[in-house]
DSSP file (Angstrom, degrees, kcal/mol; ACC not computed):
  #  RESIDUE AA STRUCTURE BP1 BP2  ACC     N-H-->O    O-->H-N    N-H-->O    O-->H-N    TCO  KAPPA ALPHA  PHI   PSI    X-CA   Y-CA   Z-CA
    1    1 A X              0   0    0      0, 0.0     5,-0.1     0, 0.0     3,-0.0   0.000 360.0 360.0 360.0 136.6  151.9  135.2  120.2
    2    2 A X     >  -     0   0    0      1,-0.1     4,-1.8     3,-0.1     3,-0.2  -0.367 360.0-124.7 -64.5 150.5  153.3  131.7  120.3
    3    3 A X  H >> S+     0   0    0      1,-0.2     3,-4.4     2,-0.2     4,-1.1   0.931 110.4  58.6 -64.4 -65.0  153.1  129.9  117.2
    4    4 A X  H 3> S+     0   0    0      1,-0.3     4,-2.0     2,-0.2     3,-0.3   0.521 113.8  41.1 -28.4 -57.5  151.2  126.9  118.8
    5    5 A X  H 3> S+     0   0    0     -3,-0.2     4,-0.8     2,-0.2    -1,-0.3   0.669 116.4  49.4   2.1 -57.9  148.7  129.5  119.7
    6    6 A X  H <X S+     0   0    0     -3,-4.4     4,-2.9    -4,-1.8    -1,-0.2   0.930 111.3  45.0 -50.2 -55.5  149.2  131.0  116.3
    7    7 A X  H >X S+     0   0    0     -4,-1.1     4,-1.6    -3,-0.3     3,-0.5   0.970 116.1  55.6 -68.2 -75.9  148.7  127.2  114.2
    8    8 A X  H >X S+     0   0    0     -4,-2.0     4,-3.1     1,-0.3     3,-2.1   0.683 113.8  38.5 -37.1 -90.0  145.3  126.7  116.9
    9    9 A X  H 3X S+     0   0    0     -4,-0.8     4,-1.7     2,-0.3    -1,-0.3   0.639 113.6  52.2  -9.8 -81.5  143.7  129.9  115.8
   10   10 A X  H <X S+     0   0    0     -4,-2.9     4,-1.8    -3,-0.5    -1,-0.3   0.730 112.2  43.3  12.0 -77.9  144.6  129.6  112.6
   11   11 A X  H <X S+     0   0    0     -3,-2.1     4,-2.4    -4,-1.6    -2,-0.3   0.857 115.5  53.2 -74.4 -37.9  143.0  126.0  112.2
   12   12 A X  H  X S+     0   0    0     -4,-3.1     4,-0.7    -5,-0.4    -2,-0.2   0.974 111.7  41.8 -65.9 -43.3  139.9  127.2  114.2
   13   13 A X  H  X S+     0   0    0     -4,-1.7     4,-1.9     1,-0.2    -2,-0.2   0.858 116.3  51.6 -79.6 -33.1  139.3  130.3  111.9
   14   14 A X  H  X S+     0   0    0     -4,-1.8     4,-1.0     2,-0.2    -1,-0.2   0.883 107.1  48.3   4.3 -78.2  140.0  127.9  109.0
   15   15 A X  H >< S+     0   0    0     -4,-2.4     3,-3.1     2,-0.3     4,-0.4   0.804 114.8  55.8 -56.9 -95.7  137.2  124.9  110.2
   16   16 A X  H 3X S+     0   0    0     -4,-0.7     4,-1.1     1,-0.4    -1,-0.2   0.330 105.6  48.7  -6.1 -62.8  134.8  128.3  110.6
   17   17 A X  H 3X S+     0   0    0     -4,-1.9     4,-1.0     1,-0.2    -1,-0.4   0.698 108.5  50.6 -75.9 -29.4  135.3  129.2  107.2
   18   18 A X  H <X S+     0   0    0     -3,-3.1     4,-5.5    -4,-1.0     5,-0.3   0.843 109.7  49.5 -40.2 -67.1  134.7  125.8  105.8
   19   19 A X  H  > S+     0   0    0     -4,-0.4     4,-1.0     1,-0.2    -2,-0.2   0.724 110.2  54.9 -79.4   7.8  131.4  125.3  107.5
   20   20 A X  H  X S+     0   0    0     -4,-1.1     4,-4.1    -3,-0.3    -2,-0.2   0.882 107.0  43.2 -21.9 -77.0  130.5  128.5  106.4
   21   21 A X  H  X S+     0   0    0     -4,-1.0     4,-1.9     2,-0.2    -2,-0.2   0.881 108.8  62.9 -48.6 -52.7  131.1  127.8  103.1
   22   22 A X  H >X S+     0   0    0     -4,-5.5     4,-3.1     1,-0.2     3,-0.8   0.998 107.0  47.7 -45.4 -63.5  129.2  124.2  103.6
   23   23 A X  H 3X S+     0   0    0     -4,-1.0     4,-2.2     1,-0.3     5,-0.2   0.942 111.0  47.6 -52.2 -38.4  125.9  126.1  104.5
   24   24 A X  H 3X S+     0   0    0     -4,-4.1     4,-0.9     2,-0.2    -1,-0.3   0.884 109.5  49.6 -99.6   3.2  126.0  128.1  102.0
   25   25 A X  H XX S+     0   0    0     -4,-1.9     3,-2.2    -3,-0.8     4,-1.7   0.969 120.0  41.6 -31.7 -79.7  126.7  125.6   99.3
   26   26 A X  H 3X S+     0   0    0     -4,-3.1     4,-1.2     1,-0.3    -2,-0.2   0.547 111.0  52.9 -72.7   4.1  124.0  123.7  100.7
   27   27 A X  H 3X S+     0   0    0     -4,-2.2     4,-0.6    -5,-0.3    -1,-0.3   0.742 114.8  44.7 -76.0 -43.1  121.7  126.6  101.3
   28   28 A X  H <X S+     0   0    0     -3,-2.2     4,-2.2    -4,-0.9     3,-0.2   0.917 112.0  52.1 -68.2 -44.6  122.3  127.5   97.5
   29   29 A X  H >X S+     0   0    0     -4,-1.7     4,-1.9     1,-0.2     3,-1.9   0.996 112.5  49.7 -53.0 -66.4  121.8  123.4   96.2
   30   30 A X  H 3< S+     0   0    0     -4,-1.2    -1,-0.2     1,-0.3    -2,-0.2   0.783 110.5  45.3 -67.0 -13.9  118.6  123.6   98.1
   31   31 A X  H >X S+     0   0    0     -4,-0.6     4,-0.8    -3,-0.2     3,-0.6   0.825 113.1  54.5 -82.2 -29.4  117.3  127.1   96.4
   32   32 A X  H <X S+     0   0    0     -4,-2.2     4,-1.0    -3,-1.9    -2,-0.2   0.646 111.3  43.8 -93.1  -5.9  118.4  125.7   92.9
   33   33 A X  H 3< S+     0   0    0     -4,-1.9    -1,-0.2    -5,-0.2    -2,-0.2   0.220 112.4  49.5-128.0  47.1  116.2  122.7   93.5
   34   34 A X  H <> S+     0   0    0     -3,-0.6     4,-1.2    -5,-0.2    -2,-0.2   0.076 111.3  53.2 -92.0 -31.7  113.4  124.5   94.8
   35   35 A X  H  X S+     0   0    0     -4,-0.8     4,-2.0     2,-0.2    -3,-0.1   0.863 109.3  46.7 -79.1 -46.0  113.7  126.6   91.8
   36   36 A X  H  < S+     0   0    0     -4,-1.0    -1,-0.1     2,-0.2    -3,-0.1   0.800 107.0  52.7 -80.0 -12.0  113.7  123.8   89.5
   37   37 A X  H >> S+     0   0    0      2,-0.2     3,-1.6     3,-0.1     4,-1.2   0.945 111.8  52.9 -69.7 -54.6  110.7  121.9   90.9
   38   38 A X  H 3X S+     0   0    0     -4,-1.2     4,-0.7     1,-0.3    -2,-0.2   0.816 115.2  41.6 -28.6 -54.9  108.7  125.7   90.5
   39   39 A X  H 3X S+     0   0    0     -4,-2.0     4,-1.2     1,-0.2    -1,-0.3   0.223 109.5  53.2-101.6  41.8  109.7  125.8   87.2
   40   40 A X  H <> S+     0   0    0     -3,-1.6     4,-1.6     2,-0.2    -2,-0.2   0.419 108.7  55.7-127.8 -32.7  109.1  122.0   86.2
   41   41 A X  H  X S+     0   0    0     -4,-1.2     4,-1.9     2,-0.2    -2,-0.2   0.854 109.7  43.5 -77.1 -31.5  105.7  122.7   87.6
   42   42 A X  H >X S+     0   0    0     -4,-0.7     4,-2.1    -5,-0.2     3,-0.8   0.992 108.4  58.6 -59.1 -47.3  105.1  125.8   85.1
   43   43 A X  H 3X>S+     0   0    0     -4,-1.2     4,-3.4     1,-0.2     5,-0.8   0.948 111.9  36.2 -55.8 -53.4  106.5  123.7   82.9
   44   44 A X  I 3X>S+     0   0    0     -4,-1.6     5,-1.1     2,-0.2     4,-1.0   0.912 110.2  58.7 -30.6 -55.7  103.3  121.2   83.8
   45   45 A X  I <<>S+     0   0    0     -4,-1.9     6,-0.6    -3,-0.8     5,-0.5   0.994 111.5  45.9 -78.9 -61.4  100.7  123.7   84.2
   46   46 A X  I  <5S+     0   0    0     -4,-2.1    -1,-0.2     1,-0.2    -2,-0.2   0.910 120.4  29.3 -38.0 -59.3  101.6  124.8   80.4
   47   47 A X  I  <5S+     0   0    0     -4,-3.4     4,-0.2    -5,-0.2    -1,-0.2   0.904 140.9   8.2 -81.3 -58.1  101.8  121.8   78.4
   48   48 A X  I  X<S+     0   0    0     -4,-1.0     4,-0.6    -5,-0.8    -3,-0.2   0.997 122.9  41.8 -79.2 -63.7   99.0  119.6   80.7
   49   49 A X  I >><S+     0   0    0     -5,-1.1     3,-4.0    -4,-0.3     4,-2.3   0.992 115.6  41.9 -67.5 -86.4   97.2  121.3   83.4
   50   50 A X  H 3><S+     0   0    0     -5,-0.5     4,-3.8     1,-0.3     5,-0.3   0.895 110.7  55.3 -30.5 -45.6   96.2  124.6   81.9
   51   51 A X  H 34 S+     0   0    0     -6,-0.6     4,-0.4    -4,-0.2    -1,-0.3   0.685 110.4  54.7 -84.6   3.5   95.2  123.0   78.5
   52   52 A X  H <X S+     0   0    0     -3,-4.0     4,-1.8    -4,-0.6     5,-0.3   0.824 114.6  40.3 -63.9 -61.1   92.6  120.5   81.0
   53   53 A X  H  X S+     0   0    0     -4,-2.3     4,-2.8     1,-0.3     5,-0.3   0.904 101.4  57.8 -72.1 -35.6   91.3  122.9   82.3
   54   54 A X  H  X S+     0   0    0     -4,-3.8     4,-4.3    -5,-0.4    -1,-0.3   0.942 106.9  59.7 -62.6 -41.0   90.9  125.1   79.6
   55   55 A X  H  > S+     0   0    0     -4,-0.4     4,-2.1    -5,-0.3    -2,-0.2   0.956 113.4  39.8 -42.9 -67.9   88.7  121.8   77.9
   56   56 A X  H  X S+     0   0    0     -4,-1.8     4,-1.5     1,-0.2     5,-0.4   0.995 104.8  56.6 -66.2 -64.5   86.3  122.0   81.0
   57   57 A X  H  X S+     0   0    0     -4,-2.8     4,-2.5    -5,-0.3    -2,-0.2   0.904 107.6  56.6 -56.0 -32.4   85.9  125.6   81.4
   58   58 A X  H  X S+     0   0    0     -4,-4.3     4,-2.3    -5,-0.3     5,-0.2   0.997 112.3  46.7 -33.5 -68.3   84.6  125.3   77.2
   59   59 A X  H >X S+     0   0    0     -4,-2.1     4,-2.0     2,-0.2     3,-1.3   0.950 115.7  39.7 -49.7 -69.1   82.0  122.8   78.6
   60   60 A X  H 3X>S+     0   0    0     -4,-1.5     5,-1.7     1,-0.3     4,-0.5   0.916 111.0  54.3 -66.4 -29.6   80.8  124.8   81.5
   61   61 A X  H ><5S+     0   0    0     -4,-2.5     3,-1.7    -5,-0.4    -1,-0.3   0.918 114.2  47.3 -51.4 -39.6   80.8  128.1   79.6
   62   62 A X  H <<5S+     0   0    0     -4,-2.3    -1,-0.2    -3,-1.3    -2,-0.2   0.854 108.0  52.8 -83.0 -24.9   78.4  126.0   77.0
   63   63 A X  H 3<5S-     0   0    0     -4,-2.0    -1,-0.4    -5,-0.2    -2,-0.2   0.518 132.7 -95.6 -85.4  10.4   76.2  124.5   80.0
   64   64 A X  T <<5S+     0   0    0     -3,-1.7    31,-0.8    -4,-0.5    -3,-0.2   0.293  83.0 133.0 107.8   0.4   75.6  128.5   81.2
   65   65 A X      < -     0   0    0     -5,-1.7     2,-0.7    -6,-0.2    -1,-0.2  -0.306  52.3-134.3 -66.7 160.5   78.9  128.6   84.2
   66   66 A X  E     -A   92   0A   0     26,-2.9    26,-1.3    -2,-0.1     2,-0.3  -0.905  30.7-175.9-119.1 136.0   81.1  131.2   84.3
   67   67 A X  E     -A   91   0A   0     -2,-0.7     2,-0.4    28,-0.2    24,-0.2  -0.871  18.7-168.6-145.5 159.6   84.7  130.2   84.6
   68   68 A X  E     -A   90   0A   0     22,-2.2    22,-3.8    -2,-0.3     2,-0.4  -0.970   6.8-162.0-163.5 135.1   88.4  131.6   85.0
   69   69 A X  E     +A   89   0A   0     -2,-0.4     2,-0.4    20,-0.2    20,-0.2  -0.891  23.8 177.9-117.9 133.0   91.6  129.8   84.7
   70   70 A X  E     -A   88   0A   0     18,-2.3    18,-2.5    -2,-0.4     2,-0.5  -0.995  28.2-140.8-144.9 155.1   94.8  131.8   86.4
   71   71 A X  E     -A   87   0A   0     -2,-0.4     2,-0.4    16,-0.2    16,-0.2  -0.953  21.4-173.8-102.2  91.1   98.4  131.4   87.0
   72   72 A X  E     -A   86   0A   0     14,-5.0    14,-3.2    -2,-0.5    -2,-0.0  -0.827   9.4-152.3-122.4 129.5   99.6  132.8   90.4
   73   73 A X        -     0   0    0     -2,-0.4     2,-0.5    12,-0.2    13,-0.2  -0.063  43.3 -77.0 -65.9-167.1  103.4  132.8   91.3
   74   74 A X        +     0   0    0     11,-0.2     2,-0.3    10,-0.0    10,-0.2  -0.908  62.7 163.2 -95.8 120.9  104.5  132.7   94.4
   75   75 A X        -     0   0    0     -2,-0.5     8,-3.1     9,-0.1     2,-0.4  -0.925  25.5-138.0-143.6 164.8  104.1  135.8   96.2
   76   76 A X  B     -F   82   0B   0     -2,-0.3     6,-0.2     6,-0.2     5,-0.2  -0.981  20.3-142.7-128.5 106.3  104.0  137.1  100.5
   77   77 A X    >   -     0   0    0      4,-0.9     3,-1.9    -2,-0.4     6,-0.0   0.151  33.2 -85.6 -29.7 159.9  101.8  139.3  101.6
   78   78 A X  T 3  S+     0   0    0      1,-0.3    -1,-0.1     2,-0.1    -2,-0.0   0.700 126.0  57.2 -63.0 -14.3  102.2  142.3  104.3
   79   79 A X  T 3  S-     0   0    0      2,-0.1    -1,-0.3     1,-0.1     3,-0.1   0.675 120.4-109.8 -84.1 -15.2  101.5  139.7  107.2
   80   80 A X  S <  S+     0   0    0     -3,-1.9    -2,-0.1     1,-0.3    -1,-0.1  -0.469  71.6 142.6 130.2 -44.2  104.3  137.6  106.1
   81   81 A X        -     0   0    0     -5,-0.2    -4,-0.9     1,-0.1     2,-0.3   0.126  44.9-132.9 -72.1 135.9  102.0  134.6  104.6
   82   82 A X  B     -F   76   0B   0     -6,-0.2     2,-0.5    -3,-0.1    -6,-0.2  -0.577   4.0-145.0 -85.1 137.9  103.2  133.0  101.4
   83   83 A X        -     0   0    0     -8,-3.1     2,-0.4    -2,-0.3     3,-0.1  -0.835  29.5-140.3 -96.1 119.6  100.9  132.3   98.3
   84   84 A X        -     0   0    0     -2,-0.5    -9,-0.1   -10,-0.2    29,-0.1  -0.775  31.8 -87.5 -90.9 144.5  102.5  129.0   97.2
   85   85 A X        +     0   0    0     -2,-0.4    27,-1.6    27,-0.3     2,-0.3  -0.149  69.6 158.8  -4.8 114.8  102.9  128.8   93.0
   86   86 A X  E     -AB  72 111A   0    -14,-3.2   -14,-5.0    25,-0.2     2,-0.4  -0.999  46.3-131.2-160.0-179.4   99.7  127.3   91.9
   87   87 A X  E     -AB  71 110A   0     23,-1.4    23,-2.5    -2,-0.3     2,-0.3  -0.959  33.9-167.5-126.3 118.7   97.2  126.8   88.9
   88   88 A X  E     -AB  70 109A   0    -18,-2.5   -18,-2.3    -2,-0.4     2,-0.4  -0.993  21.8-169.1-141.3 140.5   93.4  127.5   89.7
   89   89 A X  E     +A   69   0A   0     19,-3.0   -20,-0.2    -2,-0.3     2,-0.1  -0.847  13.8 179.3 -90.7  81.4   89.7  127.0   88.2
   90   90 A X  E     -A   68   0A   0    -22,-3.8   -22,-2.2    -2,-0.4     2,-0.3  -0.479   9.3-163.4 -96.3 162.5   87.1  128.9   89.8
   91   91 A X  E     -A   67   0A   0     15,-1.7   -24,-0.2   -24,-0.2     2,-0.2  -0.908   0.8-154.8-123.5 159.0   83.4  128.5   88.4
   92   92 A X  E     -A   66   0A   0    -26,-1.3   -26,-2.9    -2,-0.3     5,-0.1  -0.862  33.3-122.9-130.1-166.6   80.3  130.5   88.8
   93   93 A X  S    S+     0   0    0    -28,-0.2     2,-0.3    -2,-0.2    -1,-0.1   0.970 101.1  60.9 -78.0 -36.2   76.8  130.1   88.7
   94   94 A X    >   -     0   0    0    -29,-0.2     3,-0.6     1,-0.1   -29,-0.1  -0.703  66.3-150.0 -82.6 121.1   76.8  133.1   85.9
   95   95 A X  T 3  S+     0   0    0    -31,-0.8   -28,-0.2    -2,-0.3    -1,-0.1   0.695 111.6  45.3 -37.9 -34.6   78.7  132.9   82.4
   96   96 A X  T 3  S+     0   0    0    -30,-0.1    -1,-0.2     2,-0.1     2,-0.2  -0.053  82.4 140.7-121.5  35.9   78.9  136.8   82.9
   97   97 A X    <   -     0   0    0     -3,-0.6     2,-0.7     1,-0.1    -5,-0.1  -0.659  56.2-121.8 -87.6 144.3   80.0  136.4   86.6
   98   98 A X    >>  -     0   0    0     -2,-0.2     4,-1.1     1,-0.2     3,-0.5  -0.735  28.1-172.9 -84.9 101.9   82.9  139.3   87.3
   99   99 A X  T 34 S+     0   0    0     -2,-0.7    -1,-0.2     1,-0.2     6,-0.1   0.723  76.0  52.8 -61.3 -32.3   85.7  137.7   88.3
  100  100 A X  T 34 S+     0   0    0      1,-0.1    -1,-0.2     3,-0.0     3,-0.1   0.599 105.3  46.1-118.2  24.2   87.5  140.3   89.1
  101  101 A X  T <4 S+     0   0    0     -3,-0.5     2,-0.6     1,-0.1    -2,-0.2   0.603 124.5  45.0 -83.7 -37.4   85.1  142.6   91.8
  102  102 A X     <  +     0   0    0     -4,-1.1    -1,-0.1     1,-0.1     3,-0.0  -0.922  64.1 170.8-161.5  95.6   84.6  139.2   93.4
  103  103 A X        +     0   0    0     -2,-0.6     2,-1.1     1,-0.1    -1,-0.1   0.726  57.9  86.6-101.8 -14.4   87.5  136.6   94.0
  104  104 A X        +     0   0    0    -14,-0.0     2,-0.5     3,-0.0    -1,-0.1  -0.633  52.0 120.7 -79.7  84.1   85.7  133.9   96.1
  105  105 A X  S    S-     0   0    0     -2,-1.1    22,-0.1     1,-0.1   -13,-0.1  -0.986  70.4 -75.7-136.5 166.8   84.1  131.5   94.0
  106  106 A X        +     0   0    0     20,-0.7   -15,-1.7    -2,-0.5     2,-0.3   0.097  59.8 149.6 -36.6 146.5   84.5  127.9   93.9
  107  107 A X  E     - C   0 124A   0     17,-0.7    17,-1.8   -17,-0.2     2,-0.3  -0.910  41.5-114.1-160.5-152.0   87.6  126.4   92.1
  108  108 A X  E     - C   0 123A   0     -2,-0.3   -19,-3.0    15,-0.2     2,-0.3  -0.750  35.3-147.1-167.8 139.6   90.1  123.6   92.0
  109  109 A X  E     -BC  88 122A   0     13,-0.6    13,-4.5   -21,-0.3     2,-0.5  -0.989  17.4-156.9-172.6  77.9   93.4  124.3   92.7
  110  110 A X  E     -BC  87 121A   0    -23,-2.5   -23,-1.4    -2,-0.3     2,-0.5  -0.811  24.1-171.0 -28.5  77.2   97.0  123.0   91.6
  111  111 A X  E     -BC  86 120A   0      9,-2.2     9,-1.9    -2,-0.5     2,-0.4  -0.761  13.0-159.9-100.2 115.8   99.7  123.8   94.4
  112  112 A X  E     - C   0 119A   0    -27,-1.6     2,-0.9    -2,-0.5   -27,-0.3  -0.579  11.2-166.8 -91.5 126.2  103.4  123.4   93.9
  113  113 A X  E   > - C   0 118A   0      5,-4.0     5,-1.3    -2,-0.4     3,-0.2  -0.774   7.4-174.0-119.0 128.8  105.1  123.1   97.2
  114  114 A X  T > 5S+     0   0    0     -2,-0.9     3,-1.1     1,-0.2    -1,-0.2   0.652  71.5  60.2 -74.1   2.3  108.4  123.5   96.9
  115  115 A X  T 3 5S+     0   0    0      1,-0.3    -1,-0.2     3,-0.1    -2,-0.0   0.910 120.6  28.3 -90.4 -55.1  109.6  122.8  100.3
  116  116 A X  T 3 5S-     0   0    0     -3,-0.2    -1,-0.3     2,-0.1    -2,-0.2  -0.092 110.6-126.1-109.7  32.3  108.3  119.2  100.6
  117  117 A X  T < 5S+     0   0    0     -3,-1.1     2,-0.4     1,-0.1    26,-0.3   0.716  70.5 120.8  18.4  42.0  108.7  119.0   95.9
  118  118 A X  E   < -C  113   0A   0     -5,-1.3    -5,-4.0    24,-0.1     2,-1.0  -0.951  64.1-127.8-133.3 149.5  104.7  117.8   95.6
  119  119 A X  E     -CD 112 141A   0     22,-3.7    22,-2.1    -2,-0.4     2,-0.3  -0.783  23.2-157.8 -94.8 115.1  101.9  119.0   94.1
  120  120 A X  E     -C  111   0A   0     -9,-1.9    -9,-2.2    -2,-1.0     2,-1.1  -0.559   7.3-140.6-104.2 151.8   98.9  119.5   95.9
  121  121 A X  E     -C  110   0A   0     16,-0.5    16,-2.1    18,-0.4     2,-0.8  -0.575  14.7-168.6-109.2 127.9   95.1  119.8   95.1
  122  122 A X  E     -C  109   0A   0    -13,-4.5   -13,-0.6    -2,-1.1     2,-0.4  -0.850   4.1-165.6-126.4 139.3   92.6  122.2   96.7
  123  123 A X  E     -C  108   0A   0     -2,-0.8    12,-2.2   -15,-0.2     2,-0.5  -0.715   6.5-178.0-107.6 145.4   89.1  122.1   96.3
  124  124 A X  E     +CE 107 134A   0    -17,-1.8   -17,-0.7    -2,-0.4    10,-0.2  -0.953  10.8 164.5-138.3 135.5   87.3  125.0   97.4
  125  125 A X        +     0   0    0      8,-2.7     2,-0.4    -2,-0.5     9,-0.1   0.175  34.5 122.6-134.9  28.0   83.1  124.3   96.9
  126  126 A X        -     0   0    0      6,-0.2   -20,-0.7     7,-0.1     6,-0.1  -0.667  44.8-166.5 -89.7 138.5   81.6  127.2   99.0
  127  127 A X        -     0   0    0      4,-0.8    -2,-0.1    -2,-0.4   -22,-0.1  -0.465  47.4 -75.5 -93.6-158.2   79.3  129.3   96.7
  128  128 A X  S    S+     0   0    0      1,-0.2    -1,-0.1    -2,-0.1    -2,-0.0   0.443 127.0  73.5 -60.6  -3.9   78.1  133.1   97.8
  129  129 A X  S    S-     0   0    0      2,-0.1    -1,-0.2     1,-0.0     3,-0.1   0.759 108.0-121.8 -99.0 -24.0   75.7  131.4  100.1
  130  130 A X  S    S+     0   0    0      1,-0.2     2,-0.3    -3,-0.0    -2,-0.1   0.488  71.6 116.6 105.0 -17.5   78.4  130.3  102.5
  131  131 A X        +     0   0    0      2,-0.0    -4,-0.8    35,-0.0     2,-0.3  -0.479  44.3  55.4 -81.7 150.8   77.9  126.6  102.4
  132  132 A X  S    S-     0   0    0     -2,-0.3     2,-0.3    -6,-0.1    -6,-0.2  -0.953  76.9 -83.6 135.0-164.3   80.5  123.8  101.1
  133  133 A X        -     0   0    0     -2,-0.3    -8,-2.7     2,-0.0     2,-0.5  -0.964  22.2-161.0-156.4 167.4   83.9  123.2  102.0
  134  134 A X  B     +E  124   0A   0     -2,-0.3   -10,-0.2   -10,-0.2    -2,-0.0  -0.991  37.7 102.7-145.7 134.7   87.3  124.4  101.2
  135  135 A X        -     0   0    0    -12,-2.2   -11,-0.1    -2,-0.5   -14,-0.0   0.139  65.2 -50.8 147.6 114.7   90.8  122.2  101.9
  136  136 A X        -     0   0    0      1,-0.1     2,-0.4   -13,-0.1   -14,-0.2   0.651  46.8-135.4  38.3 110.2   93.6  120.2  101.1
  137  137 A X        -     0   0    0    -16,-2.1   -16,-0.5     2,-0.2    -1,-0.1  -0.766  24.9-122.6 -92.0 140.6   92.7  117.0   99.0
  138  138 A X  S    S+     0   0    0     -2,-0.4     2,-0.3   -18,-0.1    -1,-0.1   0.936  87.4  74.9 -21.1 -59.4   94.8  113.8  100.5
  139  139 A X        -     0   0    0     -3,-0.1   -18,-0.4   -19,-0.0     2,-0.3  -0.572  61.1-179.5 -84.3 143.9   96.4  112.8   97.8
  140  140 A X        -     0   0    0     -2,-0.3     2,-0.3   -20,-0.1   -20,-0.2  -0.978   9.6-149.6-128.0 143.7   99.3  114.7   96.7
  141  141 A X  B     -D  119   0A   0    -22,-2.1   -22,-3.7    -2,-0.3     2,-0.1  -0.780   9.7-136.1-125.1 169.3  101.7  114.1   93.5
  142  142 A X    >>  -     0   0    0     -2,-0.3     4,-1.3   -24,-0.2     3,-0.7  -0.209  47.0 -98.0-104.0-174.9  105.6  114.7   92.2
  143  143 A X  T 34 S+     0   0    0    -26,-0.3   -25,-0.1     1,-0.3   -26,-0.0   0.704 122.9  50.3 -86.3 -14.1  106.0  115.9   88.9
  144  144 A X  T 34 S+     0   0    0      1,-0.1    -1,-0.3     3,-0.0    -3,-0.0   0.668 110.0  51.1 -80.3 -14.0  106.6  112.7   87.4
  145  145 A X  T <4 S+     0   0    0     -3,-0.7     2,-0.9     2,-0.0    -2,-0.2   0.552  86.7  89.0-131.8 -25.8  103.7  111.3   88.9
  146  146 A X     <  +     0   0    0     -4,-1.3     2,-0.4     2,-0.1     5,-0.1  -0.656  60.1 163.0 -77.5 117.5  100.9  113.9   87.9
  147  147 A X     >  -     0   0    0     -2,-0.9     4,-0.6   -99,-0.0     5,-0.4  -0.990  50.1 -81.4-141.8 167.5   99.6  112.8   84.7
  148  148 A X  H  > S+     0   0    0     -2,-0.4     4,-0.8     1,-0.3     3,-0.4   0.399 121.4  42.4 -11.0 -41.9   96.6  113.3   82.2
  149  149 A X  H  > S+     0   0    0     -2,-0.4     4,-3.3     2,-0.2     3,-0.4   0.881 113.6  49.6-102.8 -68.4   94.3  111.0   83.9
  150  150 A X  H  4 S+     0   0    0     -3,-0.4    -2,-0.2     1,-0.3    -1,-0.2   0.447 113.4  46.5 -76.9  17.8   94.9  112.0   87.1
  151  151 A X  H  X S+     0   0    0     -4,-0.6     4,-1.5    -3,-0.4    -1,-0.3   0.612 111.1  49.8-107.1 -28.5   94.5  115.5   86.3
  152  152 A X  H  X S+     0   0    0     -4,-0.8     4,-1.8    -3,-0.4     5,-0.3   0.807 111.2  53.9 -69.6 -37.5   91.3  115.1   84.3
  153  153 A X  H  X S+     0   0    0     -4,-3.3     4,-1.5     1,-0.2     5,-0.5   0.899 106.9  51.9 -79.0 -51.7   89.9  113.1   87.2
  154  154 A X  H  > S+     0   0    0     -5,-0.4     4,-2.2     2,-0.2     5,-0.2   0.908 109.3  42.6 -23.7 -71.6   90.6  115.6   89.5
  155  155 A X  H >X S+     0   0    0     -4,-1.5     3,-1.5     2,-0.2     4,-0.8   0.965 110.1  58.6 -53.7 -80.2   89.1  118.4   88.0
  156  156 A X  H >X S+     0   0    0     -4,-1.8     3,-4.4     1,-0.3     4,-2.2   0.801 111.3  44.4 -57.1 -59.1   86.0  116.2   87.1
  157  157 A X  H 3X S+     0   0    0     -4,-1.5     4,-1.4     1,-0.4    -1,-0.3   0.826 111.7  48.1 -67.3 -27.1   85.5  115.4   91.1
  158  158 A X  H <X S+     0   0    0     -4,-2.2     4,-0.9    -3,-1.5    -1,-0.4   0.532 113.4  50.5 -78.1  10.0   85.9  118.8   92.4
  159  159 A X  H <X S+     0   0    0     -3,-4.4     4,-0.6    -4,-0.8    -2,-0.2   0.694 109.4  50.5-115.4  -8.5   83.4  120.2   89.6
  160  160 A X  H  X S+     0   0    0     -4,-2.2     4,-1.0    -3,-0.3    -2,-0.2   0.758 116.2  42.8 -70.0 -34.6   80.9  117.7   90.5
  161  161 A X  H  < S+     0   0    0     -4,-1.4    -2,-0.2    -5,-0.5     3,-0.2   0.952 113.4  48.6 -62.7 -44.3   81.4  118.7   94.1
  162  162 A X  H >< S+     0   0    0     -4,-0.9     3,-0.9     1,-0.2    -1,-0.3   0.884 116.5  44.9 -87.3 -41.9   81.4  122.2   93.5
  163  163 A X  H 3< S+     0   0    0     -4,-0.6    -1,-0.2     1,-0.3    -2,-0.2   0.441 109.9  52.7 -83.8 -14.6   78.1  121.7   91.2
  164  164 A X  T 3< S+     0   0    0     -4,-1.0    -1,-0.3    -3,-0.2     2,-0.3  -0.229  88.7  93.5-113.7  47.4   76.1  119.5   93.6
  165  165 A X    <         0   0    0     -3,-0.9    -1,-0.0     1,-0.1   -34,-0.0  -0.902 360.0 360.0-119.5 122.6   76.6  122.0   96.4
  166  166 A X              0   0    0     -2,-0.3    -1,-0.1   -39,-0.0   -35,-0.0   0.619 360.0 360.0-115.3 360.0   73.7  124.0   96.3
């Protein structure tokens, strides 16, 4: 083969191997700050979130709701759909309601998504009767941005919703 031929080749398998390399640099950067936003949100749900909620689920357990605070990674079902990270409060009507025969009850809803780094809030206010509504609140926050007061109001308005829907 001629060297000119040779040198071209050469530099083409070269460039290849470079943008290779770029993608998966920047495939790796993007996993490791997807990874830290995940755990910057555990971090949240531990020190802030969890210990909110845990304050309100005291109060309804004392007014006669039955309430359960959980901690769901992120996990993908056999149909492919992803369970984003999140932090959840469901209530029921009953202190001695089984939480775990029976996984549809009302809640409020922490979600960290890591894709677009914001935290999103989901209200869900259907009881067993089938009335209410369930979806995506507007406003969404960063991890900087979420703080005491705007987790305490939160909670307070989906548990008036969820408690005035009869």
């Amino acid at each position: 083969m001629k060297e000119e031929n040779l040198n071209k080749l050469n530099s083409l398998f070269s460039n290849l191997k470079t943008e290779e390399q770029k993608l998966k640099e920047s495939q790796e950067k993007q996993k490791s700050e997807e990874d830290l936003f995940i755990e910057g949100f555990k971090t949240l749900c531990k020190n802030l979130i969890d210990p909110k909620m845990q304050e309100f689920r005291r109060m309804l357990r004392q007014n006669g709701y039955g309430c359960k605070i959980s901690l769901n990674e992120e996990s993908k079902n056999a149909t492919g759909i992803n369970g984003q990270t999140n932090i959840k409060l469901q209530i029921a009507r009953n202190v001695d309601s089984n939480f775990y025969t029976n996984n549809k009850f009302p809640h409020i809803m922490f979600i960290a998504d890591k894709f677009y780094k914001k935290i999103g809030v989901h209200q869900d206010t259907i009881f067993q009767n089938g009335t209410g509504t369930s979806a995506m609140k507007e406003q969404t926050y960063t991890l900087e941005s979420l703080n005491e007061e705007s987790v305490e109001k939160e909670i307070v308005e989906s548990i008036e919703s969820i408690l005035t829907n009869k």
